[in-house]
C-alpha positions as CSV (number, residue, x, y, z in Angstrom):
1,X,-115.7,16.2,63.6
2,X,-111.6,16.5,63.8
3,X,-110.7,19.6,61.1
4,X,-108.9,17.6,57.9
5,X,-106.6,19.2,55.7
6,X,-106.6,18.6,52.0
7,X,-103.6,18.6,50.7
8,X,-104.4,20.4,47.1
9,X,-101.5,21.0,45.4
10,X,-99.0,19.4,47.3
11,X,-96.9,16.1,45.5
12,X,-94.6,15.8,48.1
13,X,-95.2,13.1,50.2
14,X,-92.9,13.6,53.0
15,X,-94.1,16.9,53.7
16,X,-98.1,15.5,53.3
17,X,-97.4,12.8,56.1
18,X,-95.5,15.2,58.3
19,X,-98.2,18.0,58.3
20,X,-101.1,15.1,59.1
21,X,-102.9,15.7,55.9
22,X,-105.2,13.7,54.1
23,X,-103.5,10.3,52.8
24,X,-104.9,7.9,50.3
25,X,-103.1,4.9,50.8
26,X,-101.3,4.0,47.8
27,X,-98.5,2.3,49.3
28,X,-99.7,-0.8,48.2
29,X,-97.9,-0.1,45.0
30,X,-94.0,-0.7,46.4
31,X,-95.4,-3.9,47.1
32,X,-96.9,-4.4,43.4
33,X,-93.9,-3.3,42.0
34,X,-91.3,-5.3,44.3
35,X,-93.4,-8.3,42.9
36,X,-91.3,-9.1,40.1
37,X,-87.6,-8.4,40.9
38,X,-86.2,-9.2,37.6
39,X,-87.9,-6.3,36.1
40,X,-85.2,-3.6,35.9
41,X,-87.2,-0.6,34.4
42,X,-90.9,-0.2,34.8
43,X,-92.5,2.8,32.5
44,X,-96.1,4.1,34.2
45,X,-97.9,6.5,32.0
46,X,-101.0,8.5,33.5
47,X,-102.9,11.2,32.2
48,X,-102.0,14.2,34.1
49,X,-102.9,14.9,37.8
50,X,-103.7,11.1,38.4
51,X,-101.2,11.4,41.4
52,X,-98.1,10.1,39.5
53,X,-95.2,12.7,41.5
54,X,-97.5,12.2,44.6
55,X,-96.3,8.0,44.3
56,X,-92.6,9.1,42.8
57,X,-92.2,11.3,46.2
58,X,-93.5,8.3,48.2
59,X,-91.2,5.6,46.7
60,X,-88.1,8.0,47.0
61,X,-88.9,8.3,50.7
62,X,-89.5,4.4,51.2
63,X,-86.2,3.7,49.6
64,X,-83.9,5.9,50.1
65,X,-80.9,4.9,52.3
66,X,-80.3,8.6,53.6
67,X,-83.2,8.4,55.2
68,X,-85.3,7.1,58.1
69,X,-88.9,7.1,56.9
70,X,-90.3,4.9,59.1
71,X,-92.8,7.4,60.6
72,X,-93.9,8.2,57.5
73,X,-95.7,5.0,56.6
74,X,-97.3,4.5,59.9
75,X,-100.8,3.0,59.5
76,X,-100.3,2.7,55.7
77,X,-100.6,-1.1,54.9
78,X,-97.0,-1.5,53.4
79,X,-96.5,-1.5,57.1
80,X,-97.9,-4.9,57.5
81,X,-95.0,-6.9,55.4
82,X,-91.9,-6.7,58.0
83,X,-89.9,-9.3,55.3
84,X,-90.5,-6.4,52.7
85,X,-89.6,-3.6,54.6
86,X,-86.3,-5.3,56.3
87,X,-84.9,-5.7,52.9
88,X,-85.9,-2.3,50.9
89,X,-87.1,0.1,54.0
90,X,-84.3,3.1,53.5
91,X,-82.0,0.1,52.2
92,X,-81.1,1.3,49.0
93,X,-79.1,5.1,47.0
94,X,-81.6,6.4,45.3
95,X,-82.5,9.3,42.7
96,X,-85.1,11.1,42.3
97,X,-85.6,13.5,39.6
98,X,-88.5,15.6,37.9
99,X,-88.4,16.8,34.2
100,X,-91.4,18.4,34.7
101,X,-89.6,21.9,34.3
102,X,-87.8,21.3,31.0
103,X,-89.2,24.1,28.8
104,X,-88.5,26.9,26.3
105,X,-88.8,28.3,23.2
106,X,-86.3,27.0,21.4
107,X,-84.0,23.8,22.4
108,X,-80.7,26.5,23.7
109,X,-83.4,27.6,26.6
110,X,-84.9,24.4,27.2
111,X,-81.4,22.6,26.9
112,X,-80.8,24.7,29.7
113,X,-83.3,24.2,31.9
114,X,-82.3,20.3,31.2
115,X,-78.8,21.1,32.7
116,X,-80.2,22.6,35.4
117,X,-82.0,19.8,36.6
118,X,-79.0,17.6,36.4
119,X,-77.2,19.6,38.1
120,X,-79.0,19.8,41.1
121,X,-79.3,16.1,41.2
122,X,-75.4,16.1,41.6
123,X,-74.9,19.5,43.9
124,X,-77.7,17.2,46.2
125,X,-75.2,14.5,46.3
126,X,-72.1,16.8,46.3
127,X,-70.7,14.1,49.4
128,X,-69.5,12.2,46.6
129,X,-67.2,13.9,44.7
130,X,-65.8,15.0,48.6
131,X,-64.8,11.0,49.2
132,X,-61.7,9.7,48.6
133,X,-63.3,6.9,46.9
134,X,-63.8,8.7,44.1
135,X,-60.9,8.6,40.8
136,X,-59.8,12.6,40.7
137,X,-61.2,12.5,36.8
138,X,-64.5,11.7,38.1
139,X,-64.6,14.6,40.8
140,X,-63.5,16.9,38.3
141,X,-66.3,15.6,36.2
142,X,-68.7,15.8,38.9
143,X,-67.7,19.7,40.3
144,X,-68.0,20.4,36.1
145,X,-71.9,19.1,36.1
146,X,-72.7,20.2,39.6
147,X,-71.7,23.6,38.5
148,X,-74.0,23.9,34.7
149,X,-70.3,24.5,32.7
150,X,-70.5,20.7,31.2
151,X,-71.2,19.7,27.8
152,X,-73.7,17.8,25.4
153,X,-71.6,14.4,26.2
154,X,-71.1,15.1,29.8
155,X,-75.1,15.2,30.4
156,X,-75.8,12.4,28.4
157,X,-73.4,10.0,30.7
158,X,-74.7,12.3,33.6
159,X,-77.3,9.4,35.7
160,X,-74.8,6.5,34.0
161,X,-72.2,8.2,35.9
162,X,-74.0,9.0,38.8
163,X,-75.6,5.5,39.6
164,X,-71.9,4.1,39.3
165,X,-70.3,6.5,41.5
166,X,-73.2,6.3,44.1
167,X,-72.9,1.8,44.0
168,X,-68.9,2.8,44.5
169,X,-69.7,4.9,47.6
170,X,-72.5,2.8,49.3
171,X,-71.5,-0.5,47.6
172,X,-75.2,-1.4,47.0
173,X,-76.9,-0.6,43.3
174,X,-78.9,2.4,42.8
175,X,-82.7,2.5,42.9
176,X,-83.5,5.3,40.2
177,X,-86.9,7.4,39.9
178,X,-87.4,9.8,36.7
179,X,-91.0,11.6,37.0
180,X,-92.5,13.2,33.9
181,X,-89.4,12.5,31.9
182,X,-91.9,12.9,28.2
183,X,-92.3,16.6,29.3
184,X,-89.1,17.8,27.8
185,X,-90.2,15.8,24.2
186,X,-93.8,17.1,24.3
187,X,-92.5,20.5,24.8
188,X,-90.5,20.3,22.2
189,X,-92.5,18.6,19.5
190,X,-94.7,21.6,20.4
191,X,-92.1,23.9,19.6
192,X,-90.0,22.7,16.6
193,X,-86.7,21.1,18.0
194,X,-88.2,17.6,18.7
195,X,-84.8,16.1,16.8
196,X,-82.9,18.2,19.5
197,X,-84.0,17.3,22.7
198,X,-85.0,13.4,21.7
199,X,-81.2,13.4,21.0
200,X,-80.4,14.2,24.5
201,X,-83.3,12.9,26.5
202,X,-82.0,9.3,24.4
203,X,-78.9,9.9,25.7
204,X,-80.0,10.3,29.0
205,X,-81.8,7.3,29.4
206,X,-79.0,4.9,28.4
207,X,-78.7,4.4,32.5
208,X,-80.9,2.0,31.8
209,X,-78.9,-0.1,29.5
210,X,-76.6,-3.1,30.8
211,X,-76.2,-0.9,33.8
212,X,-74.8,-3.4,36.9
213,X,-75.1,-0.2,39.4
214,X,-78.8,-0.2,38.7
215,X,-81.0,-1.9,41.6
216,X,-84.4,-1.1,39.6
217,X,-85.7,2.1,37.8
218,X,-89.0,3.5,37.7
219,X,-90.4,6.1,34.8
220,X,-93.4,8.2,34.8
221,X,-94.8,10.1,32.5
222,X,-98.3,10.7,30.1
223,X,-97.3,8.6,27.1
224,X,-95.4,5.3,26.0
225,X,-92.8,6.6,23.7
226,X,-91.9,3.9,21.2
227,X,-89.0,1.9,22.9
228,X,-86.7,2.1,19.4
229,X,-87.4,6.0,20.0
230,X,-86.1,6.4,23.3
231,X,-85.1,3.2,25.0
232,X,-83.4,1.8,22.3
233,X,-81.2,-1.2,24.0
234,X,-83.1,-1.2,27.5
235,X,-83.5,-5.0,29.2
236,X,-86.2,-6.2,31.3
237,X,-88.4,-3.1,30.4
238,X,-92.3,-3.2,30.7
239,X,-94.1,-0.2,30.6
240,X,-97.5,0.1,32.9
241,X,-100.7,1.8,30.5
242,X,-103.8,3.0,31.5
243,X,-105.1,0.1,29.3
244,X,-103.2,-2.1,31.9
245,X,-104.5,-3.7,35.5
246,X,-101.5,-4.2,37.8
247,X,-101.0,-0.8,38.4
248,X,-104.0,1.2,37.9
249,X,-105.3,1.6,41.4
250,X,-102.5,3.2,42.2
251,X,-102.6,6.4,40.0
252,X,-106.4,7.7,40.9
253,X,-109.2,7.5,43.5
254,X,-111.3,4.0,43.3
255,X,-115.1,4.5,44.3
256,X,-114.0,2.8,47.9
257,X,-111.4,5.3,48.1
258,X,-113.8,8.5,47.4
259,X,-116.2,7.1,49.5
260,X,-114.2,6.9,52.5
261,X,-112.7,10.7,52.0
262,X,-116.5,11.6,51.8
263,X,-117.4,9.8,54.7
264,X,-114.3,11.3,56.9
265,X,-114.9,15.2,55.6
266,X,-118.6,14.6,56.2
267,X,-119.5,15.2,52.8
268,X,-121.6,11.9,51.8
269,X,-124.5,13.8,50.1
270,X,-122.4,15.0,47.4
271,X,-121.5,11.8,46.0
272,X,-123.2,11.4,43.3
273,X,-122.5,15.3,41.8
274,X,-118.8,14.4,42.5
275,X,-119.2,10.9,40.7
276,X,-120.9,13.0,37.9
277,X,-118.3,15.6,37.2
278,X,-114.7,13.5,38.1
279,X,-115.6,9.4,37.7
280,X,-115.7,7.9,34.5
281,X,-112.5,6.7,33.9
282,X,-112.0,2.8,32.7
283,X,-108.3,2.3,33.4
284,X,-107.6,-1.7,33.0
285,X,-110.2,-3.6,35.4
286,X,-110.2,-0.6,37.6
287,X,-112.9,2.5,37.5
288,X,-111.4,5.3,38.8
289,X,-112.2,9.1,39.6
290,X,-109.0,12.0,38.4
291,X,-107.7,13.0,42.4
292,X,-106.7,16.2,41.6
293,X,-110.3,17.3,41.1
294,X,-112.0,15.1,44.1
295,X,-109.4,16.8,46.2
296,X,-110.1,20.7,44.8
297,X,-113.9,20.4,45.6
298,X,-113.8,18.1,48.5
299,X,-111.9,21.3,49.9
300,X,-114.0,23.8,48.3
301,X,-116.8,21.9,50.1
302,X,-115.3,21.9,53.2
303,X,-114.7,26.3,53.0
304,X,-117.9,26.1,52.0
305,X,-120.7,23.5,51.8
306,X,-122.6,25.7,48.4
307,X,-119.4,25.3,46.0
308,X,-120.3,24.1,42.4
309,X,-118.3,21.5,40.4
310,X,-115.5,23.4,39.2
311,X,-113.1,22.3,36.0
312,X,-109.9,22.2,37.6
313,X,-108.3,19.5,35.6
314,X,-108.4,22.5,32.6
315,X,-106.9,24.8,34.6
316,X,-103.6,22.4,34.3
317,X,-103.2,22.4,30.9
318,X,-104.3,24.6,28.1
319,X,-106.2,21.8,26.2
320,X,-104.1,22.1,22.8
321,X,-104.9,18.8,21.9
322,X,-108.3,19.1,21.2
323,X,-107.6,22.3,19.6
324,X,-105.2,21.1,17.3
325,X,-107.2,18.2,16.3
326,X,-110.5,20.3,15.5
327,X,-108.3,22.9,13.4
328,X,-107.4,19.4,11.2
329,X,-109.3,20.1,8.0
330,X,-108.1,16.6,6.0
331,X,-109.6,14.6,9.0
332,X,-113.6,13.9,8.7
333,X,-114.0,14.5,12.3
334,X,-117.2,16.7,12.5
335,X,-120.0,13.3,13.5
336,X,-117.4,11.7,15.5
337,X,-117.1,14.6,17.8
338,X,-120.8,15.0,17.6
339,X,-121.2,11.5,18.8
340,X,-119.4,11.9,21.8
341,X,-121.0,15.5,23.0
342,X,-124.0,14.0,22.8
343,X,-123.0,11.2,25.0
344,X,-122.3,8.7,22.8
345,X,-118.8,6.1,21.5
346,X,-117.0,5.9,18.7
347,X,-114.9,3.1,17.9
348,X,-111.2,3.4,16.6
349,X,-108.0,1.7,16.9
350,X,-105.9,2.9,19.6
351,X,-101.8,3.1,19.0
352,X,-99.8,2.9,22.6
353,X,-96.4,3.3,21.3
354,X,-96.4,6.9,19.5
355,X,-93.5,9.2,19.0
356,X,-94.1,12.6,19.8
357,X,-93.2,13.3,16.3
358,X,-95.9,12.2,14.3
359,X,-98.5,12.3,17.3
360,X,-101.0,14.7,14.6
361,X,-99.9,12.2,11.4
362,X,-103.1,10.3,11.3
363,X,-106.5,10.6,12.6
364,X,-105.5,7.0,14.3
365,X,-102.6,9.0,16.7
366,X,-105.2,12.0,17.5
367,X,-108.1,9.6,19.0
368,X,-105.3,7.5,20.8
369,X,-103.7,10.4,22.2
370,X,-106.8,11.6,23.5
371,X,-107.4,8.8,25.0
372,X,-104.2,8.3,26.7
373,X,-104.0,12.2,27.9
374,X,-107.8,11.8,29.7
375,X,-109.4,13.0,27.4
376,X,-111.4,9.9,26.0
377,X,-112.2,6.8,28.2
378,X,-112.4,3.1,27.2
379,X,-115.8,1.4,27.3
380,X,-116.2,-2.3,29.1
381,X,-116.6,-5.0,26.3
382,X,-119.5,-6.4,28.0
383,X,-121.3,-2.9,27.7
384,X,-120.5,-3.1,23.8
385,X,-121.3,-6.8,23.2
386,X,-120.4,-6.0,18.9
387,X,-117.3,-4.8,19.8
388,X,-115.8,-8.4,20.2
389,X,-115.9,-8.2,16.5
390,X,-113.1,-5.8,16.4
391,X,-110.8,-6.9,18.7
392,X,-108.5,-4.3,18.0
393,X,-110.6,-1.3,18.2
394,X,-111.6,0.6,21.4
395,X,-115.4,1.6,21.9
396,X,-114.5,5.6,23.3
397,X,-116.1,8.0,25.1
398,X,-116.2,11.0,26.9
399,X,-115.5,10.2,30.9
400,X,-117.5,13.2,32.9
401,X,-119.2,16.6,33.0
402,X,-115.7,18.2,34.0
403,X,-114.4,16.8,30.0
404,X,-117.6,17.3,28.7
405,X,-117.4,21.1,29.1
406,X,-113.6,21.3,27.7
407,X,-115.0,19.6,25.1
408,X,-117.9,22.0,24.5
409,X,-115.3,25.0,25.6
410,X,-112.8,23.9,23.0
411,X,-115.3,23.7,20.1
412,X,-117.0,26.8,20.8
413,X,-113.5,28.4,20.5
414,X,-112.9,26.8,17.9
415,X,-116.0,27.6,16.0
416,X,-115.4,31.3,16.7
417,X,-112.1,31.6,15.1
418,X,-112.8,29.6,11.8
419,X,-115.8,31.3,11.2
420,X,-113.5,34.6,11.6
421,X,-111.2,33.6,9.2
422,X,-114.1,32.5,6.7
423,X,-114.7,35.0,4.1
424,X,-117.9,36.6,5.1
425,X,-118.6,39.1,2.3
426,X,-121.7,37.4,0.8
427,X,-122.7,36.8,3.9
428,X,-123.2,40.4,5.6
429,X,-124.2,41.3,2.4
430,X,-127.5,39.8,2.7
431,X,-127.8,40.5,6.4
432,X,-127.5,44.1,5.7
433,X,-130.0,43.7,2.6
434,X,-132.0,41.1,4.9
435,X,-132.0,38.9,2.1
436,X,-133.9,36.0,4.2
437,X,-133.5,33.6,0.9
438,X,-129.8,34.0,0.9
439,X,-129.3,34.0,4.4
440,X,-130.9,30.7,4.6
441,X,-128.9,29.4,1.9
442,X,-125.4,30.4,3.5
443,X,-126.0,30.3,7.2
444,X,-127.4,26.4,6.2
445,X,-124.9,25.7,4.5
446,X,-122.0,26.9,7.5
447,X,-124.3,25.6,10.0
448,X,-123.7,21.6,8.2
449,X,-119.5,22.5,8.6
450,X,-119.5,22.5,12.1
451,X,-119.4,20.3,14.9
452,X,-122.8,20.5,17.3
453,X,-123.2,19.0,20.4
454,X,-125.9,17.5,23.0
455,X,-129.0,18.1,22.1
456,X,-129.2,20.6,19.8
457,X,-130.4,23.3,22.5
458,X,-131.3,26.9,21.8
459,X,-128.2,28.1,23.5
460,X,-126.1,26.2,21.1
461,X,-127.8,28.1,18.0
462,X,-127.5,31.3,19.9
463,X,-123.8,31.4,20.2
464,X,-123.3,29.9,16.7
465,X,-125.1,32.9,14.8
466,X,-122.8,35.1,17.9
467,X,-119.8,33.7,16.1
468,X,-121.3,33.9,12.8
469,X,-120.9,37.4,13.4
470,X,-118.5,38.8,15.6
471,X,-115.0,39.1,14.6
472,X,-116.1,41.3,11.4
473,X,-115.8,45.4,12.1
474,X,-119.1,45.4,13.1
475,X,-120.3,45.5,17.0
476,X,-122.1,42.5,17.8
477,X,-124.4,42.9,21.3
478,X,-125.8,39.7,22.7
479,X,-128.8,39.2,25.2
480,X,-129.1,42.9,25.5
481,X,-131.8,44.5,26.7
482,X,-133.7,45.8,24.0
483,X,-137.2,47.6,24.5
484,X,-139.6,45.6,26.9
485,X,-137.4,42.0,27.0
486,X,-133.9,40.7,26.3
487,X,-133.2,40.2,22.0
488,X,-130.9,37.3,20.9
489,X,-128.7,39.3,18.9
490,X,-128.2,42.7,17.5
491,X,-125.6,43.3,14.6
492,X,-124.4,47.3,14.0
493,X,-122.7,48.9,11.3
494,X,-122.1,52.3,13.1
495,X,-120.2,53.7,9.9
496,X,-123.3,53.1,7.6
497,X,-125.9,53.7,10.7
498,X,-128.1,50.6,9.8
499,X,-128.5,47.2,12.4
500,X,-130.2,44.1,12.3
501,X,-132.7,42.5,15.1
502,X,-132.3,38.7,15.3
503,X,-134.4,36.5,16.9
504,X,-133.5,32.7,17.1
505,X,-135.9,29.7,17.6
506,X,-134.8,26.2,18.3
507,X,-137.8,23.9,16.2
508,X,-138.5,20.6,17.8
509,X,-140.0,19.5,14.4
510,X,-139.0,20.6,11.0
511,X,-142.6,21.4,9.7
512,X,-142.4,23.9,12.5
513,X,-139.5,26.2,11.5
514,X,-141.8,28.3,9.5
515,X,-144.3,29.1,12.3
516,X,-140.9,29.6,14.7
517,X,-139.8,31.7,12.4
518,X,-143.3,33.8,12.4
519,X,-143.2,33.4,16.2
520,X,-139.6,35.1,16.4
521,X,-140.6,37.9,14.2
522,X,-144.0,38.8,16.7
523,X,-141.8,38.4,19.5
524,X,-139.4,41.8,17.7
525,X,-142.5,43.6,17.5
526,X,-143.7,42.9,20.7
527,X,-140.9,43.7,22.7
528,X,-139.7,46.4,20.4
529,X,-136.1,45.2,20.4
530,X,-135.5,47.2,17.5
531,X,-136.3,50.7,18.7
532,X,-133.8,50.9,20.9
533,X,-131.4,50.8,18.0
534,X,-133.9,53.7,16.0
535,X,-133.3,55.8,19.2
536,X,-129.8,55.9,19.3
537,X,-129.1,56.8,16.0
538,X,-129.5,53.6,13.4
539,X,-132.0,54.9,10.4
540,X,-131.8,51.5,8.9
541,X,-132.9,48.8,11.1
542,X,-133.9,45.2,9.9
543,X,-135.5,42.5,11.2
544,X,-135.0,38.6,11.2
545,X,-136.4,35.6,12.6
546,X,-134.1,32.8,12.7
547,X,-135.4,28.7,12.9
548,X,-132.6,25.9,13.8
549,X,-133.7,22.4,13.3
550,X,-130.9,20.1,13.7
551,X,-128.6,20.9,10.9
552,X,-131.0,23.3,9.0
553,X,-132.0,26.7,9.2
554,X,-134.6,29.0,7.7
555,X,-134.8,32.7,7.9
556,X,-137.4,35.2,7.7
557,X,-137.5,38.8,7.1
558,X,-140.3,41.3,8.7
């Protein structure tokens, strides 16, 4: 079989088509979009890494006028419509910029980095403020931008002025391309100068209003900023959601898709692991796997055939969402999010035009921004026939394995560090003392606060009491070996010279936690986990056999 290269990590299609690398077709969507010509601006929002730059990079190649890019859609099936291509084929000026940069930690630095972007657009078309068709005011303006020394006003009219001095110099109207262009208003909602930067991204994007040098525009980026927010003014606007059809089998792999790559790399028998971990997603009529994770393991696979499902979607993003939403203590969360790790919906109400703003002002704005980042998927009505009773509610779950463990990840952080900042005084109290009635009492009782997931499993227990108690002054040793086998947990106060022994049992029936409990404390003695502890030094050590049924919890000293 011919080698194939994967192109992992790569969004730049010219440079993918040159080097012969794997291709999904998705030219399909130039066509799609070339449907409806009276549509000035369309708005696509994807969760991240569902190829959005990859399909930016490709338009910019098909349209651009300074090009010849014929070579590069060989064999792809937008190919097949000569009328199309005769008309739009390297036919039009275009722009193509990326706020995918725009970032800092305060709006002067990311302001900045803003400026910077623009001007590289203009220093890329520098020819124009060279051509005598160009008024003297405008190539001073231009040199002033191209060069980072021009002010608030200047980069607001920057792509205005730059479409209109591009349909001056090719007299044709500009086709314009803005990837990621939420990144700069994310960034900054994160980090407190929201007002700031929506001031000047608004300004920005008045290129889109009443603008005769504009041929068509096309947005990108993960959400649908309210239109009065941001495109205040803008005619023949749609936007393109992931609750949407005409787009959607453009941004991600469909099953055909996947099952050709697997077929061409040889790697058929891993379909259904693959379909496990990275499918899932419901994006209008269309199923759809993320790419950017098909393509990591399909080349892991290829360097070597053993490679295990990997979470590389996480690796992209550090997952504050879900992290913010779990710290929310006025939202009644805790059996929702149990509903889902256990493989289950919930329904809710989903909002589409948010503001970044008040994205964390209701429970309502969390669940729909977690299912427009990814993170949640819509459910098909017929596969929730009651949900035609609520029209206007979503039935939401969670897509794959690969979300599943960010998920579990995410709350087992998040468990560690409000238990932390709990006080724990009573608590340790009775540990030390082995008070098993009191223990049972307050480990219950912390136990019902937090959010559990799957199937209650014995590992799930295990790193809840771990949390219970780390964090404290104390030295917490977990599933070390300890006499003849391996003890849960071992708590030492090194200061005082005393430990505790725990043992934890997962019940499958409630009537049982007592035996458990009994069967935890023989195991201690058995394996002598606590005489390690006697040897090196502890005069005090205690023992404790720990049941979990569900939510419950019963505790017995030896």
């Amino acid at each position: 079989m011919e080698a194939i290269n994967i192109p992992v990590g790569i969004s730049n299609f010219h440079e993918i088509r040159r080097k012969g690398s794997y291709f999904v077709d998705k030219s399909g969507l130039i066509v799609q979009l070339l449907k409806t010509q009276s549509t000035k601006a369309t708005l696509i929002t994807r969760p991240r890494r569902f190829g959005k730059t990859l399909c930016m990079s490709m338009l910019s190649e098909f349209f651009d006028i300074q090009k010849n890019s014929r070579h590069l859609f060989a064999g792809l099936s937008v190919m097949e419509n000569e009328e199309l291509l005769r008309h739009w084929m390297n036919q039009y000026p275009t722009l193509f910029l990326t706020f995918r940069s725009v970032d800092g930690l305060n709006f002067s630095s990311a302001y900045a980095q803003l400026v910077s972007v623009i001007a590289e657009l203009y220093k890329k078309h520098i020819y124009l403020a060279e051509s005598e068709r160009i008024h003297p005011l405008d190539q001073e303006q231009f040199y002033r931008i191209a060069a980072e020394k021009s002010d608030l006003k200047d980069i607001k009219n920057s792509l205005l002025k730059l479409t209109r001095l591009m349909e001056l110099y090719y007299e044709k109207p500009v086709i314009l391309l803005i990837d990621e262009y939420d990144v700069p208003l994310a960034k900054a909602s994160e980090k407190g100068y929201y007002s700031e930067m929506l001031d000047a991204i608004k300004g920005i994007m008045q290129v889109m209003k009443d603008n005769d040098s504009l041929e068509l525009a096309v947005i990108t980026g993960c959400l649908r900023i309210a239109k009065e927010s941001i495109f205040t003014g803008t005619n023949n606007f749609v936007s393109d959601t992931i609750s949407d059809t005409q787009l959607n089998e453009y941004f991600g792999f469909t099953q055909d898709e996947v099952n050709r790559l697997l077929l061409e790399t040889g790697l058929t028998s891993y379909a259904a692991e693959i379909k496990e971990w990275y499918n899932g997603y419901h994006f209008g009529d269309f199923d759809v796997y993320c790419p950017w994770d098909v393509m990591n393991y399909v080349q892991n696979l290829l360097l070597n055939p053993d490679s295990k499902p990997e979470n590389f979607w996480e690796n992209t993003s550090d997952n504050a969402i879900i992290r913010n939403f779990l710290k929310r203590t006025d939202f009644d969360v805790n059996d929702k999010y149990e509903t889902l790790l256990a493989g289950g919906y919930i329904v809710e109400p989903i909002e589409e035009n948010l503001t970044y703003d008040v994205l964390e002002g209701s429970e309502e704005n969390l669940w729909s921004l977690l299912y427009l980042t990814g993170y949640l998927t819509r459910m098909r009505p017929e596969e929730i026939p009651d949900l035609q009773m609520f029209p206007d509610r979503y039935a939401l779950k969670i897509p794959n394995k690969e979300v599943l463990g960010i998920f579990k990840k995410s709350v087992r952080t998040w468990l560690m560090k409000t238990t932390a900042q709990k006080d724990r005084r009573e608590l340790f109290a009775a540990l030390w003392e082995t008070d098993a009635r009191q223990l049972t009492e307050l480990i219950s009782d912390l136990l019902f606060d937090t959010i559990s997931y799957h199937d209650y499993a014995e590992s799930f227990y295990h790193a809840f009491l771990t949390g219970l108690f780390s964090n404290a002054g104390y030295r917490v040793e977990s599933n070390y070996e300890y006499g003849l086998g391996r003890s849960d947990i071992v708590i030492k106060d090194r200061k005082n010279r005393r430990a505790v022994v725990l043992e934890a049992k997962r019940s499958y029936e409630e009537d049982q936690m007592e035996s458990d409990c009994e069967e935890a404390l023989a195991q201690i003695q058995k394996k002598q986990y606590a005489k390690k502890a006697e040897c090196d030094g502890y005069q005090n050590v205690g023992r404790l056999g720990v049941a979990f049924f569900q939510k419950r919890c019963l505790v017995k000293a030896m």
